[in-house]
N, C-alpha and C positions, 0 to 999 in steps of 0.2 A: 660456169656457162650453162644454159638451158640448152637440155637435149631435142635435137630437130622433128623426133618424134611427136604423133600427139595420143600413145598406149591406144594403137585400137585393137588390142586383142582385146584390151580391158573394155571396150566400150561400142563394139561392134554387136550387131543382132547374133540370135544363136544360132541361126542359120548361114550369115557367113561363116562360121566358127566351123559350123562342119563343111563347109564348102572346103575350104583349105587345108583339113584334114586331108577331103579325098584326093586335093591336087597332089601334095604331100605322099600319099601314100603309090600314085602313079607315080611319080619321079623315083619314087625306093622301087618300086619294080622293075621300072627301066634301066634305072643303072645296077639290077641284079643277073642281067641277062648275060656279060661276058662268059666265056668260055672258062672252065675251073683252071686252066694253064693260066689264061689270064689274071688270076686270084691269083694266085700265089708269085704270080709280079710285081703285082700292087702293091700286095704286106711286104713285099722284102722292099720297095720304094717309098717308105711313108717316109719326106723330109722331118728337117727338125725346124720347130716351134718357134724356137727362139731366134733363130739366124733369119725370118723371114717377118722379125715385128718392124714398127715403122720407125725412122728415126725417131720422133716424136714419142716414143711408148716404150717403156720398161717389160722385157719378161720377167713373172712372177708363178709362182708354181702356186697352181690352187686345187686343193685336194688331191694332193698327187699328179696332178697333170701340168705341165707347162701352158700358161696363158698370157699374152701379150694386153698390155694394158699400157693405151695412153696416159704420159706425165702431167704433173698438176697443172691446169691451165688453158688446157688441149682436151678433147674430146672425138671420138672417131671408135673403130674396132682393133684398134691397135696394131695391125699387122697391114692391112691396106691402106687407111689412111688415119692421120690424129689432127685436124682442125684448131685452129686458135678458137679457145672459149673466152664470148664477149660477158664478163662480169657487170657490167654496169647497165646492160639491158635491159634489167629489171627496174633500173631506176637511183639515182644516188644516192638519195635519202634510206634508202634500205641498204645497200651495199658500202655506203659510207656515212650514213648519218645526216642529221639535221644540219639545213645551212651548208652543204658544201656540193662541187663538181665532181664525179667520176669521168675518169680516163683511160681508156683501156689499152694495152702495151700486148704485143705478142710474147704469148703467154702468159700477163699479168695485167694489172693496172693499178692504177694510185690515184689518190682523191685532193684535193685542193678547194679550201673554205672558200666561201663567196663573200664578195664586195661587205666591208662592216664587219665581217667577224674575222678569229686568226686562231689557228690551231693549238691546243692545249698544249702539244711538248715541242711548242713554236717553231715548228720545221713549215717548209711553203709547202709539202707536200709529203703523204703521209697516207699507211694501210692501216685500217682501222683494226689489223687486229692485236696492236698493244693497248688498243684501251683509249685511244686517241678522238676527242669532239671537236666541233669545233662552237668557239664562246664570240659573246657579241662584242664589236669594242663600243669605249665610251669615248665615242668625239666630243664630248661636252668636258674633258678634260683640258682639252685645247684652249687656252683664252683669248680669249675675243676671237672665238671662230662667227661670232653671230654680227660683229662690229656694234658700234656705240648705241646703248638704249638697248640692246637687243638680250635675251638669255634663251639660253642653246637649250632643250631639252630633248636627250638622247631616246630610244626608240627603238625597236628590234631591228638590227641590222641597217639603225641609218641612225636621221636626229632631225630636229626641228628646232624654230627660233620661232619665239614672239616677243614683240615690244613688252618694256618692262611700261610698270605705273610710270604716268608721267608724259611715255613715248605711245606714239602710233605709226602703224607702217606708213611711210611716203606714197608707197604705192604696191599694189596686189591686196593679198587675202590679209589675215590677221596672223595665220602661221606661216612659215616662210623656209626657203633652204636655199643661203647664199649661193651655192655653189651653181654656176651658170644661169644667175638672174642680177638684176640692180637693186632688189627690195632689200629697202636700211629703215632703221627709226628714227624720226624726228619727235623732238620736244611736243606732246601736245600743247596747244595755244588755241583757246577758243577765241579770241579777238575780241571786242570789242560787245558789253552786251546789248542784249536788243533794247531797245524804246517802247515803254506800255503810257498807255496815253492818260493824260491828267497824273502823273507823277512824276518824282521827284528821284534821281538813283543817285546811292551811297558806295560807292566802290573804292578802293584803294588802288586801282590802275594795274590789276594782276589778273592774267588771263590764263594762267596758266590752269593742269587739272585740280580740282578740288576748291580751286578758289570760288566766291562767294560776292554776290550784289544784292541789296536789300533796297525796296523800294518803299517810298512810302506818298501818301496824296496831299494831292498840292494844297494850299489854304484854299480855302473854299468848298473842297470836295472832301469826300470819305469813304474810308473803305466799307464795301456791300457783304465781301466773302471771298474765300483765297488765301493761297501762302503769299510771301510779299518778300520771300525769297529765292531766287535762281543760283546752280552751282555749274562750274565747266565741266563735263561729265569727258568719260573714257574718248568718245568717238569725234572728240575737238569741236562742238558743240553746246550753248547753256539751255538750261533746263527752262520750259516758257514756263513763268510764275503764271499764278490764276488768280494776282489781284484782281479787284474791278474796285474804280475811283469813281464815284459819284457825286454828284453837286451837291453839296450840303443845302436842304429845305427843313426847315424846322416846322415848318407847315403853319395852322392855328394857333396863335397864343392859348396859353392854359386860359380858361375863366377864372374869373376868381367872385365868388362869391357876394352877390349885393352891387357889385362893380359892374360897367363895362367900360369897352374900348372908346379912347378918343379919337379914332382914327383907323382907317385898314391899310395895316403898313406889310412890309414886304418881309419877306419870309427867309432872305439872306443872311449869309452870318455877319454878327455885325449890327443889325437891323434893331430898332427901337420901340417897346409900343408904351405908352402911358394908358391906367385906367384912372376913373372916375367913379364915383360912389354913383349908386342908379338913388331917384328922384326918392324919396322917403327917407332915405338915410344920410348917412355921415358919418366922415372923416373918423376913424377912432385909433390910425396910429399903423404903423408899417409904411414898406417901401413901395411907392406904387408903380413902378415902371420896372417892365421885365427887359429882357436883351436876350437875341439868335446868337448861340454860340457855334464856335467851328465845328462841335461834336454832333450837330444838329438838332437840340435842344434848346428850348427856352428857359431860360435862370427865371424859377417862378418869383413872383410877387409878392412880398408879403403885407399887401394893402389889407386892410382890416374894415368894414365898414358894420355899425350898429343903424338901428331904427332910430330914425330923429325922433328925441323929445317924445322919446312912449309913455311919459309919468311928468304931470307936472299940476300946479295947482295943488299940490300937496298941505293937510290941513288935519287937524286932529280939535275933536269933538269927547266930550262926555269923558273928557280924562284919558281913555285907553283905545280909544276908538279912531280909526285914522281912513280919508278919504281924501282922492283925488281923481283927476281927469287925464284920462286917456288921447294920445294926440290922434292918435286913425279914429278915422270916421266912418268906418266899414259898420252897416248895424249886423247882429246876429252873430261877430266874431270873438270867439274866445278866446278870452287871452291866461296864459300863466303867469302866475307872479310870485316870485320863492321871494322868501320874508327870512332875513335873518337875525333876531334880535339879540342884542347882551346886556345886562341888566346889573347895576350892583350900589352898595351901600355905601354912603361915605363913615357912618358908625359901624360898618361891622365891613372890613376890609377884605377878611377870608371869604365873603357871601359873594357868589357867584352863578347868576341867572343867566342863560342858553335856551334859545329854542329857535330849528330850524324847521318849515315846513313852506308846501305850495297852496296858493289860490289861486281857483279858477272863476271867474268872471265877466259876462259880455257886455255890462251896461259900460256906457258911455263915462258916468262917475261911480268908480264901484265904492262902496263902503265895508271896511273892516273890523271889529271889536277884539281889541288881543289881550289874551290870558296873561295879566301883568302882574304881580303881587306890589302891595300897597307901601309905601317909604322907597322908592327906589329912581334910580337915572339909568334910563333906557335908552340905546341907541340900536336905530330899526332902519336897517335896509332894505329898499325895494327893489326888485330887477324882475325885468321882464325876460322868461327863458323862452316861452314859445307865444306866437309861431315864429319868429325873431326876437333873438338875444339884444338888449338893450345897456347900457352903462344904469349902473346905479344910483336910485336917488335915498338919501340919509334922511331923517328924521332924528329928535331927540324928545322925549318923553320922561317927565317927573310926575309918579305917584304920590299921591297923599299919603298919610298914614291912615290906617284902616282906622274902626271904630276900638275901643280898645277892650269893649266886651263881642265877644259871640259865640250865639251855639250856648246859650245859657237854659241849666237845666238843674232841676231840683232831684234827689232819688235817698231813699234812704228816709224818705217825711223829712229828713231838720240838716241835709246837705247840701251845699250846692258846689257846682260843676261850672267852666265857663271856659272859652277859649281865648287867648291874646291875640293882640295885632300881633304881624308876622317881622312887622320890622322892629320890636320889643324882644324878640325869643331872644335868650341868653342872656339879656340884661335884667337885673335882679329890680322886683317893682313892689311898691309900699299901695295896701290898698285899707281904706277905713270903713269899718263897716258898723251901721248904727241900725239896730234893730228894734222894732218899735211893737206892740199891740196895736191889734186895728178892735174895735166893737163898731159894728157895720160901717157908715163911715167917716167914722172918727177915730183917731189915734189917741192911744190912753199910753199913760207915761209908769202904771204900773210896775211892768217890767221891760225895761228897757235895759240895755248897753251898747255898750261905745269900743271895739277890740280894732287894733290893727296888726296885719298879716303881711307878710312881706314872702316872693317869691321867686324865682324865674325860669319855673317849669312856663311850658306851651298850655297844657291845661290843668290852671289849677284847681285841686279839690281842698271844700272847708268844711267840717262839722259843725252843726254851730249844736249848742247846750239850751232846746227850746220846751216847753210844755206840752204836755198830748191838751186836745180838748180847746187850743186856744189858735188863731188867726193872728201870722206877723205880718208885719212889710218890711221888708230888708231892702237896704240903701249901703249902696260899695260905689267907694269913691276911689277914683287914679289918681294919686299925689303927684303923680309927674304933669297928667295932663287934667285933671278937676275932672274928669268925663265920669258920668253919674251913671250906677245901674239903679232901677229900684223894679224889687219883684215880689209879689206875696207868697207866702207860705204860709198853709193849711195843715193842722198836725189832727187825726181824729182821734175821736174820744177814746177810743181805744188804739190799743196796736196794732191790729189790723187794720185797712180801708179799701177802699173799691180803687185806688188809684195810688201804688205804690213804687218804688224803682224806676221812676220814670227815664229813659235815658236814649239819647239820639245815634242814630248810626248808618254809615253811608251818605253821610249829609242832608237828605232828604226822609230820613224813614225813623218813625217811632217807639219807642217798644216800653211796655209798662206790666206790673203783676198783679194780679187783681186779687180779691180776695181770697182767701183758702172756701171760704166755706161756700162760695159763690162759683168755684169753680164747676165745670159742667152744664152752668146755667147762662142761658143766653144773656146776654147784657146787651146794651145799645147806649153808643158815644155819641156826642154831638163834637163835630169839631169847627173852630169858627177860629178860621187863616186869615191874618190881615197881614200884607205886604208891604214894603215899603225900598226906594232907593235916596238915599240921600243927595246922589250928583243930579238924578234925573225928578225935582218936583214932580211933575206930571204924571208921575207912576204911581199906582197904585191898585193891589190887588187884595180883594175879597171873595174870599169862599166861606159855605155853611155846607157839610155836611153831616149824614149818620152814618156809623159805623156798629154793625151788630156781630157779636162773636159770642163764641162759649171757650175757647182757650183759655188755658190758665196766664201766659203769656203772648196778650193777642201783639200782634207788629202791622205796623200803618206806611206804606210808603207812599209821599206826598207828591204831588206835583208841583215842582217849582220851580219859577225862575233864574236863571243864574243872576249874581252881582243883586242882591238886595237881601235884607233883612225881613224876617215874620214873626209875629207874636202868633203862637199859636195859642187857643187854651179847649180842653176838655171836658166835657160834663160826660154825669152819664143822667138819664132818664129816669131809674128809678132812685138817685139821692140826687133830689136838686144842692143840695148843699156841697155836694163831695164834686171838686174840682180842679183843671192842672193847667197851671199855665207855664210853658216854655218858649224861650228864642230860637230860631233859626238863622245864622245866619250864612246864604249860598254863596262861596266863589263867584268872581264872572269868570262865566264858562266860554270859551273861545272856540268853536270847533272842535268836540271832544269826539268827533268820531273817527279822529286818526291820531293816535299818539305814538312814538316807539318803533317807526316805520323801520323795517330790516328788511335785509335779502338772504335769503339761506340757500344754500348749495347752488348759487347763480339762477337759479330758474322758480327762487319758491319767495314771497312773500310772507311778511307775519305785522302785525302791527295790536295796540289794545286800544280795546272801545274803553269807551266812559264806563263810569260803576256803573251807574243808573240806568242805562243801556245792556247790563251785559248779559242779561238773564232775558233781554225781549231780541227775538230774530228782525233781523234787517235787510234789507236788499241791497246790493252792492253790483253796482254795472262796472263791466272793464269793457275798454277801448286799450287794444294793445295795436302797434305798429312797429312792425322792423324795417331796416334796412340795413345793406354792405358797401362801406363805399370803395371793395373792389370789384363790385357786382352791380354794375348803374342799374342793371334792371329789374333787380330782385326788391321787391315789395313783399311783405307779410303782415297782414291785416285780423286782424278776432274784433270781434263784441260779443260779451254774453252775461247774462245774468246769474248773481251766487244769491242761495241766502243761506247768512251766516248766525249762528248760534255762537254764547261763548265772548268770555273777555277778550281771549288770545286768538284771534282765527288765523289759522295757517293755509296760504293758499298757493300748489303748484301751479304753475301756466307748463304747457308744449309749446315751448320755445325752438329753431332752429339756429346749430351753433353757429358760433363765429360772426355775429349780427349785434348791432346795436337796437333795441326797443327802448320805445316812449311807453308806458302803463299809465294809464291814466285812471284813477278808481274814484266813482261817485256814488253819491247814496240818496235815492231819493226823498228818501223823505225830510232829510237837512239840509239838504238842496248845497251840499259839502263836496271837495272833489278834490285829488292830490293824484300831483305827478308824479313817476318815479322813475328812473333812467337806466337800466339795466343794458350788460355786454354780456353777452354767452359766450365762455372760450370754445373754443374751434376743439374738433375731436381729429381719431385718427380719419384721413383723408382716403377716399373710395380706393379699393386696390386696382394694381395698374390691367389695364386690358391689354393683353398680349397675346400672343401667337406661340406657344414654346414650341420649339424647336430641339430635336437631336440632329447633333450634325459627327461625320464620319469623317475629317476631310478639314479641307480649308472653310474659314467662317464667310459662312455669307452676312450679309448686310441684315439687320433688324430694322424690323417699323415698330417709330412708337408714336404712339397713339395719347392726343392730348386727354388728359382726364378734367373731370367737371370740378368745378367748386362748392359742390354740393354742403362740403362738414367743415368750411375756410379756407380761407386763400393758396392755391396752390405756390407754392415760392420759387422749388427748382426740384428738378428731376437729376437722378445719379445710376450712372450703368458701373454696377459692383464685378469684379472677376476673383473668385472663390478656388483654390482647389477644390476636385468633386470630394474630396473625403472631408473636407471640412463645411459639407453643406446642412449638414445634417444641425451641426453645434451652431451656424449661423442665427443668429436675431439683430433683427430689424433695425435697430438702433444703434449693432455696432460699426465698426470702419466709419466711423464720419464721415472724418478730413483725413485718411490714412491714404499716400499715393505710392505708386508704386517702387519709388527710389524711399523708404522708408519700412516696408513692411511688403515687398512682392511673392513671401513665401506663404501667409497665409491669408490671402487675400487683399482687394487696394481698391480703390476708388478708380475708372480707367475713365470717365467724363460726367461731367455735371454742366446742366443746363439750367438757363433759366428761364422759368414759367413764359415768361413774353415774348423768348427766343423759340419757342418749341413753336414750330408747325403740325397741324395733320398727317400723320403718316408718314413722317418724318424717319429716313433713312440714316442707322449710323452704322458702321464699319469698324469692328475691332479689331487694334491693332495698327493703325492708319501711322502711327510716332506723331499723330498733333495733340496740341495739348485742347482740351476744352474745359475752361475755368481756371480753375489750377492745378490740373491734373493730370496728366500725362498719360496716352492711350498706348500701352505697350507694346511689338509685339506677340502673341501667344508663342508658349517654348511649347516644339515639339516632342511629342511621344508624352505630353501632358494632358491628364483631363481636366477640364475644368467645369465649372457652373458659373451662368451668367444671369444675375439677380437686378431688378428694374428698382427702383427706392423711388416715392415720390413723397417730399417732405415738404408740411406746413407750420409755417412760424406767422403766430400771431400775438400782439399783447405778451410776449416775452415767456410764450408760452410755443414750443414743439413738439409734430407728431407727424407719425410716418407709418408708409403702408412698403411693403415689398410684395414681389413676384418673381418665382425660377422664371427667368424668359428664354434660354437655350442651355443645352448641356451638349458639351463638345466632347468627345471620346477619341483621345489618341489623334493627333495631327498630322501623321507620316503614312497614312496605309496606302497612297499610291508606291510612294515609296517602297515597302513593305512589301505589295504588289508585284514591282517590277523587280524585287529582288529573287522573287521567290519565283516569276517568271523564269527571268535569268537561268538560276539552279537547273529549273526543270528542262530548262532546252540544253544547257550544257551536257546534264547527262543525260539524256535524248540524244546527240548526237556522238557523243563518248561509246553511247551502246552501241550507235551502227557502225562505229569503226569498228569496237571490238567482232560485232559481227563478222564485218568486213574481212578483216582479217581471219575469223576462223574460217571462212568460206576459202579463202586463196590459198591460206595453209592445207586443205581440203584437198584443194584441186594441182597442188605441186606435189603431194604425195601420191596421186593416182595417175599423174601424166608419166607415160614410159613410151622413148622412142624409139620403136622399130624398122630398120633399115630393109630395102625389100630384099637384098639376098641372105638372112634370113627367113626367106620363104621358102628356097632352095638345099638347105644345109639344115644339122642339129643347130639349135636356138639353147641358149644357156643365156638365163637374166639374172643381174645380179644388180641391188641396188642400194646405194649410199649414199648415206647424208655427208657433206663435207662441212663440218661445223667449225673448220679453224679460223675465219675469216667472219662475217658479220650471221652466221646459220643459215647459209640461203642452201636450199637443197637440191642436191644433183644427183642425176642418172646416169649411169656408166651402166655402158651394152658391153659384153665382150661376144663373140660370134665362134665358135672353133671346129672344123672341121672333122667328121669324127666319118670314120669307116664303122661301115656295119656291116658286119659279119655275117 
C-alpha cells in the first residue's frame, strides 16, 4: 500500500523547515516546566511499548528499544492505528502483470486474468509472487468457431474471422466476431456476366470466384484494343473487359498498277471489286478481283497489266541490223529496250555466244546494228523496261560466214600474216598458194611455185623462200570455200629497206621498222585507204594521206569504220619504188562504248570502253533516280557530268540506302546510253530518341517516339529488360526472340511492336502481364535492378540491322517499403525510450515520497524506510512514531 503521506519535510521550502523547528522547540519548553516532584512520577510511570501496539501491528525491538510496527498488508504507526493497505492502487499491470484484474482483500489481494487469457499455473486466481502470468488463449483452436467458409484467426486477447477464397461476408465488414452478430460467409457468385456491345461471349456457365468469360466481335466487326477477357473477382463481382468491337471497313481498294476500278463498291467484309487494265495496256495474267475480308483488309490482286503492242513491225536489214515501230505516239519520249541475244553453231556445238545490254531511243522507228560474229543462229529478244515494262518480242538471225581472209599483212619482206573467218577456228583448213614474178605488169613464169599449207590456228603465219631484189604476187586459195587472196610482195635489193616488219594491232593501227641507217631522219608516208563492205554496195571509203616521222619504229592509228574491209598501201616519198600494201579488216562495231557493265560494293559502277577509245577522254552524263516503295514520298534525283580517261573506268555514285535507282549513262558523242538498275541495302537505322529515365520506385510508363525511315524501312520496335550488371556485356543484336519464360535471368524481350502499330508518343507500361507480339510483359521482381533498352530493327532484301538505346534504369523496386520499415523501427524505439523514461521518473518519485502523520509534529519523529520487494517490487514506506521523554 502507498503511504498517505506526500514527504514534505523532503520537499518543503527552507523556511518552513525552520518554522517547525521553532514550534517544536516551544512545545519541549512547555512540557519542561512541571515541578522536579513531578519528574520523578513521570520516569517511575513510563508504560510498556508493547502492550499498547494495535491489534493490527507486531512489536519488534529495534536498536534496543521496543517499537510497534504494523503487519504485512496494513499501514498506520502501529500503536494507534494500522489501516488496510490497498495494493492494487497503483494499477494491475504493475502489481500483477500484463492482461490481468487486481483485487484487493483486507490485508491482501489477489489478481485474476482477463477475458482471452488464463493463468500460467491454471489456478482462476493467483499472487504474483510465485512467478505466475498470465498467457493468451487460442480460440482458433475451437472448430468451426467462425462457421462455414469462415477462418478464425486468433489475436491478443481475443480472434477474428474472415471469409475464406471463394466466400464473402453476407453481411458487415470483411473481418468479423461471431459472437453477438449474424455475420456468416456465403459462396462468392458473381452472376451472370455483363454484355459489351457488338460481341459475342464464351462462358462455360460458372460464376463462381476465379471463373473466366472471353469475348470475342461479332462477324462484321473487330477488335480496335483491350483485353477480351473478364474474371469473378473477390468482392462477387466481373472484371469490365476493355474490348472495343468495331465495324470492319476495309476502306479503298489497294491500286494496282496500270489497272483501275470497274466500279466504286462498298467497303464491307464480304464486298467485291474488279479491275481493269487502264487504256494503253493489257491483260498479261493474274487475278483481277480483290475481296473485303473480316480482318478488314483487301486480299490484294494479282492483275498484272503490260503496255499494248510497244514493239511491232519488227524487221532486220544489212544482216545484223534490226528495226521496228513503236506503238506510242508520244513524240520526244524515251523509251529503254534491253536486248538479249544467244547465239550459236550448228558445226561447233561447244560455241556459245551471250550478250546482254540496254538501248535508249525516241524516234518513232528506232534502228539497231548488233555486234554478231559471222556463221552463226541468233535468237534476239526485245523488251521494253522503261518507262513501262512491255512482253517480249523474238527475233531470229542467221550470219553469213565471214570472208575467209582478214587482217592480211606482210612482215619479215617474204611473210605473210592473215586472219580466219571466226566460224572456221578449230577446224583444220588446206590453203594453196601459187607465187608468181611480176616485171611491171606482167607475170614471168621464171620462178614460180605451187606449195599447200594446211592449218587451224586463228592466225596463220607462212614464210615463204623468195629473192631479195625481185617483185611477187601471191595468190592463196581456201580449198574448202575457193575464196582467193592475191597480194604483192616487194623483197629489196638489199636486206635492209625503208618499209619492213610491217604488222597491224588494235585493229585499226599500224606499225612498221624502217631502215637502220635512216633512222633519226625524218621520212614522209603517203597512205592511200580504200574501203569497202560487202553486204552494203553503196559503201565506200577513200582516204589519202601523209604521214612524217623520224622514229625508228613509227605507229599509225587509222580511222575506220566498223564491219568493212580496207586495202591499205604505203609509199614513202623519198623511194618511189619502196612500197607496202596491207588488209584491214574491222569487226562491226555495235556500241562499243559499254561493254562488261558491273556493280561493285552496291553503289560503284565499272564497265570497258572500246580499244580504240580508251586512250581519248569522253564524256559521260548520268541521270540517276531513286525511289522506296515504303516511302511514297521519297524521290532522289542527280544529273551530272564525268569525263572519263582509261579502258576500265570505275565510277562511285552517293547513293541513299535502302532505295531502288534507275542509272541511266549516256555519251555524247555516240549519241549511246545504258540502263542500269541498282538496290542499296539499308544500313543501321537512326538510334531511337528517347527520354532515359532513373527511376527509385515503381516504373512509370515510357514514351516512344516514332523514328524516321531515313537508312530503310523501319519493321518493328522491341522493349528489352536487362539485369543492371549485365548492361554493360549487352550488344545490339543479342536477345532477338528470347522471352521471358525462356531466359528471365539475364535478360528477355518484354514487347515488340510493329512499325505501323507504333503511334507518336506512344505510352508503354512495364510489367502490365499482356503479351505484345509474342512476348510477354512481365512483372519486375523487387529489390531488383534492371536496365531498360529500346531496339529498333530493320529487315530489308533479307538483309538485318538494328540500332539500341538505355531508355530507363530502374534501381531497387521496394524503397517505400524500405522506408516505412525503417519508419517503423524509428518510432518503435522512440516510444520504447519514453517508457523507459517514464519509468525512471516514477521510480524517482516513489523513492522520495515519505508520509508524515501530523502528530509527529508534537513528539520525537523516527523514520525508517523499506522497500517491500516480495511481491511484484512496488516500494513502500513504513513511519513508526515512538514517544520518547526527554530528560
Amino acid at each position: 500500500m502507498s503511504p498517505p503521506g506526500t514527504g514534505l519535510a523532503a520537499r518543503r521550502p527552507r523556511r518552513l523547515r525552520l518554522a517547525l523547528r521553532r514550534l517544536l522547540l516551544l512545545l519541549w519548553l512547555h512540557a519542561a516546566r512541571p515541578a522536579q516532584g513531578q519528574r520523578a512520577a513521570t520516569n517511575s510511570s513510563v508504560p510498556d511499548v508493547c502492550a499498547t501496539c494495535h491489534a493490527n501491528a507486531t512489536c519488534q525491538q529495534k536498536e534496543g528499544k521496543n517499537v510497534c510496527i504494523c503487519n504485512y498488508g496494513f499501514v498506520g504507526n502501529g500503536r494507534t492505528h494500522c489501516q488496510d493497505k490497498d495494493e492494487c492502487q497503483i494499477g494491475a499491470s504493475k502489481i500483477c502483470g500484463e492482461h490481468t484484474s487486481c483485487h484487493n482483500t483486507h490485508g491482501s489481494f489477489y489478481c485474476i486474468c482477463l477475458e482471452g487469457y488464463h493463468p500460467s499455473n491454471n489456478n482462476k486466481i493467483f499472487i504474483p509472487n510465485d512467478g505466475t502470468y498470465c498467457t493468451d488463449i487460442d480460440e482458433c483452436q475451437v472448430s468451426g468457431l467462425c462457421g462455414v467458409g469462415g477462418r478464425c484467426v486468433n489475436t491478443i486477447g481475443s480472434y477474428s474471422c474472415y471469409c475464406m477464397e471463394g466466400y464473402r461476408p453476407e453481411n458487415g465488414t470483411e473481418f468479423f466476431h461471431p459472437a453477438g452478430n449474424t455475420v456468416s460467409c456465403k459462396v462468392t457468385d458473381c452472376g451472370r456476366p455483363p454484355s459489351i456491345p457488338n460481341t459475342d461471349m464464351i462462358w462455360n456457365n460458372i460464376s463462381q470466384l476465379g471463373s473466366s468469360v472471353h469475348y470475342q466481335c461479332k462477324k462484321g466487326f473487330r477488335s480496335i484494343n483491350g483485353r477480351n477477357t473478364s474474371r469473378c473477382i473477390y468482392n462477387g463481382s466481373w472484371e469490365i473487359p476493355a474490348i472495343i468491337c468495331k465495324e470492319v471497313d476495309c476502306g479503298i481498294p489497294p491500286p494496282i498498277q496500270h489497272a483501275e476500278l470497274m466500279s466504286n463498291p462498298s467497303s464491307s467484309p464480304g464486298s467485291v471489286v474488279q479491275y481493269s487494265c487502264q487504256k494503253g495496256f493489257e491483260y498479261a495474267g493474274g487475278n483481277n478481283i480483290s475481296v473485303c475480308t473480316e480482318e478488314g483488309v483487301w486480299v490484294k490482286s494479282t492483275l498484272t497489266c503490260t503496255v499494248k503492242a510497244a514493239i511491232g513491225n519488227v524487221s532486220i536489214f544489212n544482216q545484223t541490223c534490226v528495226k521496228w515501230r513503236r506503238s506510242t505516239r508520244e513524240t520526244n519520249l524515251k523509251m529503254v529496250y534491253l536486248f538479249h541475244i544467244q547465239g550459236r553453231r550448228w558445226h561447233q556445238e561447244a560455241f556459245f555466244h551471250e550478250a546482254v545490254f540496254n538501248f535508249t531511243a525516241e524516234e518513232e522507228t528506232p534502228e539497231l546494228c548488233l555486234d554478231l560474229q559471222a556463221g552463226m543462229n541468233y535468237t534476239v529478244n526485245i523488251t521494253v523496261v522503261s518507262p513501262e515494262p512491255s512482253r517480249p518480242v523474238t527475233v531470229t538471225i542467221k550470219t553469213v560466214e565471214e570472208e575467209g581472209f582478214g587482217n592480211v599483212s606482210v612482215f619479215n619482206d617474204t611473210c605473210l600474216k592473215w586472219r580466219r573467218r571466226s566460224g572456221r577456228i578449230g577446224v583444220k583448213e588446206t590453203y594453196l598458194f601459187h607465187i608468181q614474178e611480176q616485171r611491171g605488169h606482167f607475170l614471168k613464169s621464171s620462178h614460180e611455185m605451187m606449195i599447200n599449207f594446211t592449218t587451224e590456228e586463228e592466225n596463220p603465219e607462212v614464210c615463204l623462200s623468195l629473192h631479195l631484189g625481185v617483185n611477187y604476187t601471191l595468190t592463196v586459195t581456201e580449198a574448202s570455200t575457193t575464196l582467193v587472196l592475191q597480194t604483192p610482195i616487194m623483197l629489196p635489193a638489199t636486206e635492209e629497206e625503208l618499209l619492213s616488219n610491217v604488222s597491224i594491232f588494235n585493229e585499226t593501227c599500224v606499225k612498221w621498222q624502217r631502215k637502220v641507217a635512216r633512222a633519226g631522219t625524218k621520212e614522209t608516208y603517203t597512205f592511200r585507204i580504200l574501203g569497202r563492205r560487202w553486204y552494203q554496195k553503196e559503201f565506200s571509203r577513200e582516204m589519202i594521206f601523209n604521214f612524217t616521222t623520224g622514229e625508228e619504229t613509227p605507229e599509225v592509228c587509222l580511222e575506220l569504220n566498223s564491219g568493212a574491209n580496207y586495202m591499205v598501201n604505203i609509199t614513202t616519198a623519198s623511194s618511189k619504188g619502196t612500197s607496202a600494201l596491207i588488209t584491214i579488216a574491222i569487226k562491226t562495231e555495235v556500241k562499243e562504248a559499254f561493254s562488261n557493265m558491273r556493280i561493285l560494293n552496291d553503289t560503284c559502277l565499272t564497265w570497258r570502253r572500246s580499244i580504240r577509245s580508251a586512250d581519248r577522254k569522253e564524256i559521260y552524263s548520268f541521270h540517276i533516280q531513286g525511289r522506296r516503295w515504303y516511302q511514297k514520298e521519297f524521290f532522289h534525283e542527280r544529273a551530272f557530268n564525268l569525263t572519263i580517261y582509261g579502258q576500265t573506268p570505275e565510277v562511285c555514285l552517293d547513293l541513299h540506302p535502302g532505295t531502288n535507282y534507275t542509272v541511266n549513262i549516256s555519251t555524247a558523242a555516240l549519241d549511246l546510253s545504258v540502263l542500269v538498275s541498282m538496290t542499296t541495302p539499308i544500313i543501321d537505322p537512326p538510334f531511337p530518341e528517347i527520354e532515359f529515365v532513373t527511376v527509385h520506385g515503381p516504373m512509370p510508363a515510357l514514351s516512344l517516339r516514332k523514328a524516321e525511315d531515313r537508312n530503310g524501312p523501319i519493321s518493328f520496335y522491341q522493349v528489352i529488360v536487362l539485369p543492371l550488371a549485365l548492361q554493360s556485356t549487352f550488344t545490339c543484336d543479342s536477345l532477338a526472340a528470347v522471352t521471358f519464360f525462356s531466359n528471365a535471368t539475364e535478360g528477355y524481350v518484354a514487347a515488340e511492336f510493329l512499325a505501323k502499330d507504333v503511334a507518336d508518343n506512344m505510352l508503354i507500361s512495364l510489367g502490365d502481364r499482356h503479351y505484345y507480339g509474342a512476348f510477354y510483359n512481365a512483372p519486375l521482381k523487387q529489390g531488383k535492378d534492371y536496365c531498360v533498352v529500346l531496339r529498333i530493327i530493320s529487315q530489308w532484301n533479307k538483309v538485318r540491322t538494328q540500332s539500341c538505346a538505355v531508355w530507363a534504369q530502374i534501381e531497387d523496386l521496394s524503397p517505400t517499403l524500405q522506408h516505412m520499415t525503417l519508419t517503423g523501427l524509428g518510432s518503435v524505439t522512440a516510444i520504447c525510450l519514453i517508457l523507459f523514461l517514464s519509468f525512471l521518473a516514477a521510480r524517482s518519485y516513489l523513492h522520495s515520497t515519505v508520509h508524515v502523520p501530523p502528530a509527529a509534529l508534537a513528539k520525537g519523529v523516527s523514520y525508517e524506510t523499506t522497500m517491500d520487494a516480495a511481491g511484484v517490487g512496488i516500494a513502500s514506506s513504513f513511519l513508526e512514531i515512538e514517544s520518547v521523554s526527554l530528560l
